[in-house]
C-alpha positions in Angstrom: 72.6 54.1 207.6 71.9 55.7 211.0 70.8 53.0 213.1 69.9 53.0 217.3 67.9 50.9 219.6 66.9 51.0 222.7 64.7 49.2 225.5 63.8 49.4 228.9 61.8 48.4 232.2 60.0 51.4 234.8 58.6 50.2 237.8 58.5 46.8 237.5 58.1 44.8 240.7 58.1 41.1 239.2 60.6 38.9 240.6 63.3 37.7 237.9 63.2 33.9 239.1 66.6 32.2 239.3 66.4 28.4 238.8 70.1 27.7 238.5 73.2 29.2 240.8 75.7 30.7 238.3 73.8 29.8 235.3 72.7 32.8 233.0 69.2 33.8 232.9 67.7 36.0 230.3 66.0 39.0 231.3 62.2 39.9 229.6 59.7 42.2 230.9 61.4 45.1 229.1 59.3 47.9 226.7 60.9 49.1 223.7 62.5 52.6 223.4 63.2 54.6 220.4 64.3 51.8 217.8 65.9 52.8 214.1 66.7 49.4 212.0 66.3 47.2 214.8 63.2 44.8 215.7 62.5 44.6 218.9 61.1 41.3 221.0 59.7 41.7 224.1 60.7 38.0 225.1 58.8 35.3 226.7 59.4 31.7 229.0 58.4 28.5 229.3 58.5 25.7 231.2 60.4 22.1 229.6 58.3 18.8 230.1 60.3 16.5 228.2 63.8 15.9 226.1 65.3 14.0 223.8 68.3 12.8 221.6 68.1 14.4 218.2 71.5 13.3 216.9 73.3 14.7 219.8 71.5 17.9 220.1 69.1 18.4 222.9 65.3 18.2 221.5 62.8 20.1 223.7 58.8 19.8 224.8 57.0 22.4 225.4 53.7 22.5 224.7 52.3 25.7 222.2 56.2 27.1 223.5 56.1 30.2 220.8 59.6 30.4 219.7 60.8 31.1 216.1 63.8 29.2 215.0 67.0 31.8 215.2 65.6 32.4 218.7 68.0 32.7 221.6 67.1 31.2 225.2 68.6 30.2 228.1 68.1 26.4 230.1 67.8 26.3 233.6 66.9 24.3 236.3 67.0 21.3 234.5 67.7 17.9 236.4 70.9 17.0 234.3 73.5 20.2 234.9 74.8 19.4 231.8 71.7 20.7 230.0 71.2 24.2 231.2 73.1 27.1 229.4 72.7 29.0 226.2 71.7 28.6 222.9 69.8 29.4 219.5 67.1 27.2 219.0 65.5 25.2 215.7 61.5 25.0 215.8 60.6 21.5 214.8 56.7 22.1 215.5 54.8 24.1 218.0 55.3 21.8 220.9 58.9 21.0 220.2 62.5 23.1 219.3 66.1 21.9 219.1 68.8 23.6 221.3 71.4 24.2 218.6 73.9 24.8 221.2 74.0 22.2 223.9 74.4 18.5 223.3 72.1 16.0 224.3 73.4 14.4 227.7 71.8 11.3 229.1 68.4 11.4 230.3 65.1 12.8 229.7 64.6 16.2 231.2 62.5 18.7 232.9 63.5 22.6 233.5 62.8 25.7 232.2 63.4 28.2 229.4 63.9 32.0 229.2 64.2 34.1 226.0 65.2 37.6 227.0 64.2 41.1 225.8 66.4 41.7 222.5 67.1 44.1 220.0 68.0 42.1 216.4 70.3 44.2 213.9 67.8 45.0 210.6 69.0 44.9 207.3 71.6 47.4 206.7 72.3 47.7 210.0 75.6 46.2 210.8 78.5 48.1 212.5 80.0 49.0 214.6 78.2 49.9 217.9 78.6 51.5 221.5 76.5 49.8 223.9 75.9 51.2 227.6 73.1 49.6 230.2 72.4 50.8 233.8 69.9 49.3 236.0 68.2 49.5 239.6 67.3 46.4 241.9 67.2 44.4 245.0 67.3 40.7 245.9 64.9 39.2 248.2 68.0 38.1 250.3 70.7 40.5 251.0 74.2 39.6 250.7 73.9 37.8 247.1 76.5 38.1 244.0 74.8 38.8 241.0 76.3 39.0 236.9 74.4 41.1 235.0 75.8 41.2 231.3 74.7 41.8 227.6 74.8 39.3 224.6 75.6 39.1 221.0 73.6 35.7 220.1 75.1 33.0 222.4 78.3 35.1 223.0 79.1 37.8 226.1 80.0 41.2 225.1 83.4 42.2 226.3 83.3 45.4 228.6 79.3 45.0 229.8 79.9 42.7 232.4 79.0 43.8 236.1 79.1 42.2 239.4 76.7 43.0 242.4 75.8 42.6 245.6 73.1 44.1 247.3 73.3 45.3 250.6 70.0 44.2 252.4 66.7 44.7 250.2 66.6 48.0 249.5 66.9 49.2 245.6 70.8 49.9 244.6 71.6 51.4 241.1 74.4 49.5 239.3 75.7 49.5 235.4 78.3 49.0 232.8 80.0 51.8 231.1 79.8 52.7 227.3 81.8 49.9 225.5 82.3 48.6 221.7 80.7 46.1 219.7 81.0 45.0 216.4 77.1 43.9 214.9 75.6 41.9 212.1 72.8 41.6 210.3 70.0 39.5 212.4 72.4 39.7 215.4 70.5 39.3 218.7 71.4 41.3 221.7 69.8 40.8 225.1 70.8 41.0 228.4 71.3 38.2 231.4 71.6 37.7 234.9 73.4 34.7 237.0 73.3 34.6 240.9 77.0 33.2 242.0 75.8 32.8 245.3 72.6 30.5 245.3 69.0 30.7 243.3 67.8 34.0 245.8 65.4 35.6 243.2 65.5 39.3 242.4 64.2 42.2 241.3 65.1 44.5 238.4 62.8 47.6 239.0 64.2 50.0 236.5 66.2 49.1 233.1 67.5 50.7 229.8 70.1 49.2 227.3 71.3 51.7 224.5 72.8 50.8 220.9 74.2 53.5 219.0 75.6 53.1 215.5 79.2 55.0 215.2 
């Protein structure tokens, strides 16, 4: 089966908030490209009011939240450290999902959530893949370290990651080169951002990720 996907932003000018130093973010506001056997998610956040203990997995409230269980989001900004990061999630009603990933800490929390942008591998559609993303942005604060890298689920994919700073505000291009990944049905891939310096928001103006089935 010939299979390729592909998504991107043009000329966006909406700040991609950072609630966490070096803490992933996921990144949304992207449009899809030309797709063949893969779905395509446009991505959404929301903002955490409450947790709990489900058994040692972190249970979240969000109210009307509009996530789907297999879903994959990043925590941040949440008052206990140990509960931001990334994970799947379990929808246990429409107010409430289960972070499959992270454990249930010790008190009850408030923070936010981010699901990126993703292409998910249709049926049919597994294989081997190359992946390649470029990107142009600026921070509202110059001098910040930024990680921009691409996901399979919950895990990083080897050769996408890039580091960059940004030299006043001014737009810089930046990107990974073409690597290898190997890709399952209903695999998830989605892109994310951390700020190693401090939580200086910035923005992504243009954005394309490419998935082409070898």
């Amino acid at each position: 089966m010939s299979a390729y996907g592909a998504m991107f932003d043009k000329n966006n000018a909406v700040a991609t908030t950072i609630n966490t130093a070096s803490e992933y973010h996921a990144l949304e506001n992207q449009g899809t490209g030309l797709c063949s056997g893969f779905a395509f998610d446009a991505g959404s956040n929301g903002a955490i009011t409450d947790t709990a203990d489900n058994g040692g997995v972190l249970r979240c409230t969000d109210v009307a939240h509009g996530l789907a269980t297999g879903d994959m989001i990043t925590l941040n900004g949440m008052g206990d450290a140990a509960h931001n990061g990334i994970t799947a999630v379990t929808v246990i009603g429409v107010d409430t999902f289960d972070c499959d990933n992270i454990v249930y800490n010790s008190i009850e929390d408030t923070g936010s959530w981010q699901q990126g942008s993703s292409l998910t591998v249709g049926t049919g559609g597994a294989g081997i893949y190359m992946i390649s993303w470029g990107a142009s942005g600026s921070a509202a604060v110059s001098a910040k370290e930024y990680h921009f890298e691409c996901f399979q689920n919950i895990v990083a994919i080897d050769g996408t990651h890039k580091p960059r700073t940004f030299t006043g505000t001014t737009i810089g291009n930046f990107g990974s080169p073409a690597a290898l990944v190997s890709l399952a049905e209903s695999d998830i891939v989605w892109c994310g951002v951390e700020n190693v310096t401090d939580t200086t928001n910035l923005t992504i103006a243009d954005f394309n990720l490419s998935l082409v089935k070898l």
